[in-house]
C-alpha positions as CSV (number, residue, x, y, z in Angstrom):
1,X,22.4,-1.4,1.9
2,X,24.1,-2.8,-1.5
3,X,23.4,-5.8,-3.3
4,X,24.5,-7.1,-6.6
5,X,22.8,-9.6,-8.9
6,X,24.9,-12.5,-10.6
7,X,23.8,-14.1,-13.8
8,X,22.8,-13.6,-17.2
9,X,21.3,-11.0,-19.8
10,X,19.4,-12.4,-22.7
11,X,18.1,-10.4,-25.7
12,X,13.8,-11.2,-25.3
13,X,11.3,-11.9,-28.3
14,X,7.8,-11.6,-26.9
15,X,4.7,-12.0,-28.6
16,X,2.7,-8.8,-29.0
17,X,0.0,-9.5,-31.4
18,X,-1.0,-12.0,-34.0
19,X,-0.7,-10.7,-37.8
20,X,-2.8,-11.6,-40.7
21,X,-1.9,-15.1,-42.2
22,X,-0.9,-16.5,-38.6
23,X,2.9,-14.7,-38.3
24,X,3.1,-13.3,-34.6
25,X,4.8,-9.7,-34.4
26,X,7.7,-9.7,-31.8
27,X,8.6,-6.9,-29.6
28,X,12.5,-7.2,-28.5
29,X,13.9,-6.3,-25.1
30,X,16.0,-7.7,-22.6
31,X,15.4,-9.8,-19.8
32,X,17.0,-12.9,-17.2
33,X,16.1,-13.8,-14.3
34,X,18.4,-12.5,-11.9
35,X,18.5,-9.3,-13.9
36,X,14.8,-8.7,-14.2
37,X,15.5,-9.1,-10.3
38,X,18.3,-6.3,-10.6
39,X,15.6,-3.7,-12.6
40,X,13.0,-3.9,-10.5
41,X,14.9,-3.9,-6.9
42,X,16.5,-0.4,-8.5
43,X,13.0,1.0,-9.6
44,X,12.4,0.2,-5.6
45,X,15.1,2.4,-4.5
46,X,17.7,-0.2,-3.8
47,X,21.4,0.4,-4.8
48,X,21.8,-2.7,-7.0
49,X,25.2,-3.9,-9.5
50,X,24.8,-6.5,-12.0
51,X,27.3,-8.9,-12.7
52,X,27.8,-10.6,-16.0
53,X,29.4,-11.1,-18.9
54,X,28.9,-9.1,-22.2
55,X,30.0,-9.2,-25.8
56,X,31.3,-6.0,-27.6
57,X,28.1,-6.0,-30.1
58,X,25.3,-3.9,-31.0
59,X,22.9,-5.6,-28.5
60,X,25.8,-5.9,-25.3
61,X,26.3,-2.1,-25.8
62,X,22.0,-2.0,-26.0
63,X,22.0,-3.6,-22.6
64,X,24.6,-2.1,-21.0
65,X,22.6,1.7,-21.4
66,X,19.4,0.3,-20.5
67,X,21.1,-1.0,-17.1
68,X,22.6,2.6,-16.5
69,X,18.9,4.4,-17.4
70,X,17.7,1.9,-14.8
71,X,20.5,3.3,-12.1
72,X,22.0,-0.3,-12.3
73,X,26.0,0.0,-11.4
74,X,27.5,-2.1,-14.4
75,X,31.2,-1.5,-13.1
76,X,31.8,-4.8,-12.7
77,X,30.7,-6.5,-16.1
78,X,33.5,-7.7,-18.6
79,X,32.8,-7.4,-22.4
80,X,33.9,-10.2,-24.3
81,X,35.4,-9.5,-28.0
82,X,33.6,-11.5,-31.3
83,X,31.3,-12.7,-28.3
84,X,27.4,-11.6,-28.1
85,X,24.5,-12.5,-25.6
86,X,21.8,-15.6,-25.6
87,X,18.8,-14.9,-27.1
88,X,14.8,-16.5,-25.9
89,X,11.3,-16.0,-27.4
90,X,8.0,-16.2,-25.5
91,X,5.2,-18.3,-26.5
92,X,2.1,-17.8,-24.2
93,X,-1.4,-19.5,-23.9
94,X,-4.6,-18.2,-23.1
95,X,-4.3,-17.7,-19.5
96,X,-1.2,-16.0,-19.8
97,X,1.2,-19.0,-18.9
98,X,4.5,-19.1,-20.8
99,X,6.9,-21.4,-23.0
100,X,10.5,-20.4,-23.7
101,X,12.6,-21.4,-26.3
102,X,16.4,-20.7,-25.9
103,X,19.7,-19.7,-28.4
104,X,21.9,-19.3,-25.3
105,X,25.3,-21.8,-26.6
106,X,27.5,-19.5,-27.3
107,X,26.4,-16.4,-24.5
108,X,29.7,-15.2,-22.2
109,X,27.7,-14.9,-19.4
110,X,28.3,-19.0,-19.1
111,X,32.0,-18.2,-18.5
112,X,31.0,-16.6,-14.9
113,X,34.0,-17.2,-12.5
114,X,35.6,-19.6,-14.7
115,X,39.2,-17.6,-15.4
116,X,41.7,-16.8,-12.7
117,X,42.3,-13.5,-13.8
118,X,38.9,-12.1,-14.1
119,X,37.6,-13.0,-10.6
120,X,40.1,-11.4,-8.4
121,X,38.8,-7.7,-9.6
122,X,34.9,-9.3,-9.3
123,X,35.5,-10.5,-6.2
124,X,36.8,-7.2,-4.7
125,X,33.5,-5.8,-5.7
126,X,31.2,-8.1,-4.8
127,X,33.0,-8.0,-1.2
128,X,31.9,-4.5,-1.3
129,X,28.1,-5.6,-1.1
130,X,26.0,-6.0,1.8
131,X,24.1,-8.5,-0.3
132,X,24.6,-11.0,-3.3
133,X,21.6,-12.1,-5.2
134,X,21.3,-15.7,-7.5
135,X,19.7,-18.5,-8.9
136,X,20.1,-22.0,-10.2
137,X,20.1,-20.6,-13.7
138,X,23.0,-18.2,-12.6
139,X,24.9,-21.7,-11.4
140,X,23.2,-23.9,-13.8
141,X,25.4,-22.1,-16.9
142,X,28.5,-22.0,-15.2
143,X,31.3,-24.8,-16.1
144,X,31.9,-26.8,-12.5
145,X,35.2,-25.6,-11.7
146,X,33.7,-22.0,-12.1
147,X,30.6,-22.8,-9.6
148,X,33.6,-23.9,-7.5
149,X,34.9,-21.0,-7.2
150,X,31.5,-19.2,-6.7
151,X,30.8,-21.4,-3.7
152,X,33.9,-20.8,-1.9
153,X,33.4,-16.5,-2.3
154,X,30.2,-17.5,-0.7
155,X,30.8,-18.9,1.9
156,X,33.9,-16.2,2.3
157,X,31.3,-13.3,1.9
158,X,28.8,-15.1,4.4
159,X,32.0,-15.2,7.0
160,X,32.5,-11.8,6.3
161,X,29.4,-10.7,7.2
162,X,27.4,-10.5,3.8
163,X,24.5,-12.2,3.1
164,X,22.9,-14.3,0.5
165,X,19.9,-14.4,-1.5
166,X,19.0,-17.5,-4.4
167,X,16.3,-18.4,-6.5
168,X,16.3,-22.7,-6.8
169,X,14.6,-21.3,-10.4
170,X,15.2,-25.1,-11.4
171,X,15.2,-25.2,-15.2
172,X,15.8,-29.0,-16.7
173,X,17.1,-28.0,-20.1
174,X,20.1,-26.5,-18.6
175,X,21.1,-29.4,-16.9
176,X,23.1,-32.5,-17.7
177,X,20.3,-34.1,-15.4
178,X,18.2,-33.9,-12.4
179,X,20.9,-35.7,-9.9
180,X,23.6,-33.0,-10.9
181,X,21.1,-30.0,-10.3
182,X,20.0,-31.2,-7.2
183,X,23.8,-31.8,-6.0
184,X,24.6,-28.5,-7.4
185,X,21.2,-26.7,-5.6
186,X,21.8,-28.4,-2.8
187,X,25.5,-26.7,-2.2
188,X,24.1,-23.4,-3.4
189,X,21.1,-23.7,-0.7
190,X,24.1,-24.8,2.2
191,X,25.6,-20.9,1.0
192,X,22.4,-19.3,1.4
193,X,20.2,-17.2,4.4
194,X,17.7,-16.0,2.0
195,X,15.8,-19.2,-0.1
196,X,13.2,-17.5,-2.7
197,X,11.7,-21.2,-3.6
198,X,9.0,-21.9,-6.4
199,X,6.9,-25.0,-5.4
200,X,6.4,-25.6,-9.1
201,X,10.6,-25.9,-9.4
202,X,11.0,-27.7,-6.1
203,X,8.2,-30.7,-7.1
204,X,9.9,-30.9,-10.4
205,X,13.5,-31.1,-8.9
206,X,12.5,-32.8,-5.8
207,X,9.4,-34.5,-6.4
208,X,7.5,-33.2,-3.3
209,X,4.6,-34.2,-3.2
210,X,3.6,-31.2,-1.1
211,X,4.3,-28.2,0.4
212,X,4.3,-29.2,3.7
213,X,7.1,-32.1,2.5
214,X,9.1,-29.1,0.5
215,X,9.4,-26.8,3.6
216,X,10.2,-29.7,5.7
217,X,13.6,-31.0,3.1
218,X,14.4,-26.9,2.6
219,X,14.7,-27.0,7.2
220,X,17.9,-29.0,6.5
221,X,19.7,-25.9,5.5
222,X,20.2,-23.5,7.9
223,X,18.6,-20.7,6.3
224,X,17.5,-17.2,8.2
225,X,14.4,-16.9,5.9
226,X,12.7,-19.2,3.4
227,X,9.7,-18.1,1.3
228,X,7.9,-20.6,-0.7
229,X,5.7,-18.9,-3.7
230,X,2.9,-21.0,-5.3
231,X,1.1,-19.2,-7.7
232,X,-2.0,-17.7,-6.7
233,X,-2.2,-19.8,-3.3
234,X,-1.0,-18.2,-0.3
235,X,3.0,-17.4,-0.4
236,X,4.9,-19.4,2.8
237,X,7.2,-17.8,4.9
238,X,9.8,-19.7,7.6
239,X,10.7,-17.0,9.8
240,X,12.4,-17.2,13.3
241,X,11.2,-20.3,14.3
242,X,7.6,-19.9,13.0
243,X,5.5,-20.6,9.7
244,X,3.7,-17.4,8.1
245,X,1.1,-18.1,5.1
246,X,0.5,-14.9,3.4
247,X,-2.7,-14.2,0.8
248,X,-2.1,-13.6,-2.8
249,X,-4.4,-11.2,-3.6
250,X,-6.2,-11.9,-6.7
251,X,-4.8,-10.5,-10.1
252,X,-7.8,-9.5,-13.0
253,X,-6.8,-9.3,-16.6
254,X,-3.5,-11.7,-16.5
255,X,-1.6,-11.5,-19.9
256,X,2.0,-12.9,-19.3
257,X,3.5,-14.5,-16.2
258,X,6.7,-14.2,-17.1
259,X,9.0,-12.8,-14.5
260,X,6.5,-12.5,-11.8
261,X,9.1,-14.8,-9.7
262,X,11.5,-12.8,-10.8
263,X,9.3,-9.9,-9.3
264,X,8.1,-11.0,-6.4
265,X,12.3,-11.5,-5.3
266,X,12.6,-7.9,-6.0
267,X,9.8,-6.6,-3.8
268,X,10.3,-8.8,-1.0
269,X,14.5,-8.2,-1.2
270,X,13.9,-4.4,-1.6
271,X,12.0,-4.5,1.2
272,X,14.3,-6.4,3.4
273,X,16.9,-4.1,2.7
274,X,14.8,-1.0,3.8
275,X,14.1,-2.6,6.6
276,X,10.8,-3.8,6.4
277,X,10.0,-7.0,8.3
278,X,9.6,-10.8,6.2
279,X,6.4,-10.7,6.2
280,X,5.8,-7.1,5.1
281,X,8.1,-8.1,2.3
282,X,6.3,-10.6,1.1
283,X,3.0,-8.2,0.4
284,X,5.6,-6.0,-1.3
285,X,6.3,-8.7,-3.6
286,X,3.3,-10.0,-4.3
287,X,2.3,-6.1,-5.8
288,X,5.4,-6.4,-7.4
289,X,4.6,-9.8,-9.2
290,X,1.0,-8.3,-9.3
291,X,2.1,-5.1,-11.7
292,X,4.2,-7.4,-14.0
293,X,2.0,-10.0,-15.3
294,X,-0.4,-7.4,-16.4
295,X,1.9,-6.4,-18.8
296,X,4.2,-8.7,-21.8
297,X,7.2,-9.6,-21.6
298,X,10.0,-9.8,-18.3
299,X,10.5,-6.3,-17.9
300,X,7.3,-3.9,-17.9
301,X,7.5,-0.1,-18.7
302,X,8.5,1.8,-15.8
303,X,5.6,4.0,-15.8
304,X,3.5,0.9,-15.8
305,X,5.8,-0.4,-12.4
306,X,4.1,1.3,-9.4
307,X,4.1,-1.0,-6.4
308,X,6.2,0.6,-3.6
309,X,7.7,-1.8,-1.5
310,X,5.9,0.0,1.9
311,X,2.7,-1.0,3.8
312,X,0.6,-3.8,3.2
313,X,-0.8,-7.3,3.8
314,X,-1.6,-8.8,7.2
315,X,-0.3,-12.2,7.0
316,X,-2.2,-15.8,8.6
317,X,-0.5,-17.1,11.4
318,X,-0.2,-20.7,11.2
319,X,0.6,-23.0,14.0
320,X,4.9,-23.5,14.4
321,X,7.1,-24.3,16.6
């Protein structure tokens, strides 16, 4: 089974440790959310292609060899001349939680599906996939005409077979406002069997006042599987017609959550493509989230990433019709 990821690739400043006279020391890698999705579904044994726009600089070339040590197919990515990538730093507080700040104006990624003759060759590859992976960041950069066009592959890939897997990853800055990403969610969620929902996201775009109230808008769509993560409380799966809640174990020593959504997709997709059962997949992604934010920064060493995607977790059967 193939899937491809569809987004963005940013250059990362995180924090490592604080220098005399107040200045914070950086460390600089790469990281976005669909891609940190991408690194660690390959470290899982999946056959995963990224899809994106780079520039032809210094840092585009950077990412592009890091993708192909990671066994990430970057066939499909078009560089952009005089263009280079978005940038974010990490600011964390003491119990790991993180801030971002963004220089992402002028990144090529936001061009995504917007010119006529680039998406004829992407779609002929992303028709090769089994699976296409995406998140409201991945739609929230893209010009409307160009999310246009994305929706209607969709929905031509889901005809065809394929299946789809997105992230609601709701992040306010990027919108114009909250009624256009909701109406823009709202179509991506109508294109999609796989919903990987945050609570945290949906209350802020939604305003649910619970998770009871978020699972019961989400049963609009007709989605084969929708997993609702909430932090350390108990992950919630909708599966064939009955409601799963599955523990989180606890995490010790917490340094920086950032990317454990991003994470937790990876194990529970790699495990669906292997063939392991929803809620099987859902203990695979909670060790996935578990190894990251141990660790700074989006993407973690891979000697540091051990949390195979097998075995695992017996989930609490709650009451559904």
């Amino acid at each position: 089974m193939k899937i491809a990821a569809v987004g963005e690739v940013m250059v990362e400043l995180a924090p490592q440790k604080v220098q005399s006279g107040g200045a914070t020391l950086m460390a600089q890698s790469f990281a976005g959310d669909t891609y940190n999705t991408a690194v660690y579904m390959a470290r899982n044994g999946v056959e995963v292609g990224y899809v994106t726009l780079l520039g032809d600089d210094l840092f585009s070339e950077q990412m592009l060899e890091q993708m192909r040590l990671e066994g990430i197919d970057t066939s499909a990515i078009v560089r952009r001349p005089g263009r280079c990538p978005g940038l974010y730093a990490i600011q964390n507080s003491a119990d790991g939680e993180r801030q971002f700040t963004y220089w992402r104006g002028e990144s090529p990624a936001r061009e995504l599906f917007a010119e006529a003759d680039a998406r004829a060759p992407l779609q002929s590859y992303l028709q090769g996939m089994d699976y296409l992976y995406l998140s409201g960041i991945t739609a929230a950069i893209m010009a409307p005409q160009a999310r246009e066009h994305l929706l209607a592959f969709l929905a031509e890939f889901r005809r065809g077979g394929g299946r789809v897997a997105f992230d609601s990853n709701y992040r306010p800055r990027l919108w114009h406002s909250r009624d256009e990403a909701r109406q823009v969610v709202a179509a991506f969620l109508e294109q999609t069997d796989i919903a990987l929902l945050t609570f945290e996201d949906e209350q802020a775009l939604w305003g649910d006042r619970n998770a009871g109230r978020c699972l019961e808008r989400n049963g609009r769509y007709r989605l084969a599987e929708l997993v609702l993560k909430r932090g350390a409380d108990s992950v919630l799966l909708h599966y064939d017609g009955e409601l799963s809640a599955i523990a989180v174990p606890p995490v010790s020593e917490i340094v920086d959550t950032t990317g454990a959504g991003d994470a937790f997709n990876a194990g529970y997709l790699a495990a669906r493509l292997q063939g392991e059962e929803p809620e099987s997949a859902v203990s695979a992604g909670n060790r996935c989230a578990a190894a990251v934010i141990r660790h700074r920064g989006a993407i973690i060493p891979a000697a540091q990433y051990a949390c195979g995607v097998s075995s695992g977790g017996q989930p609490a059967r709650l009451v559904r019709a």
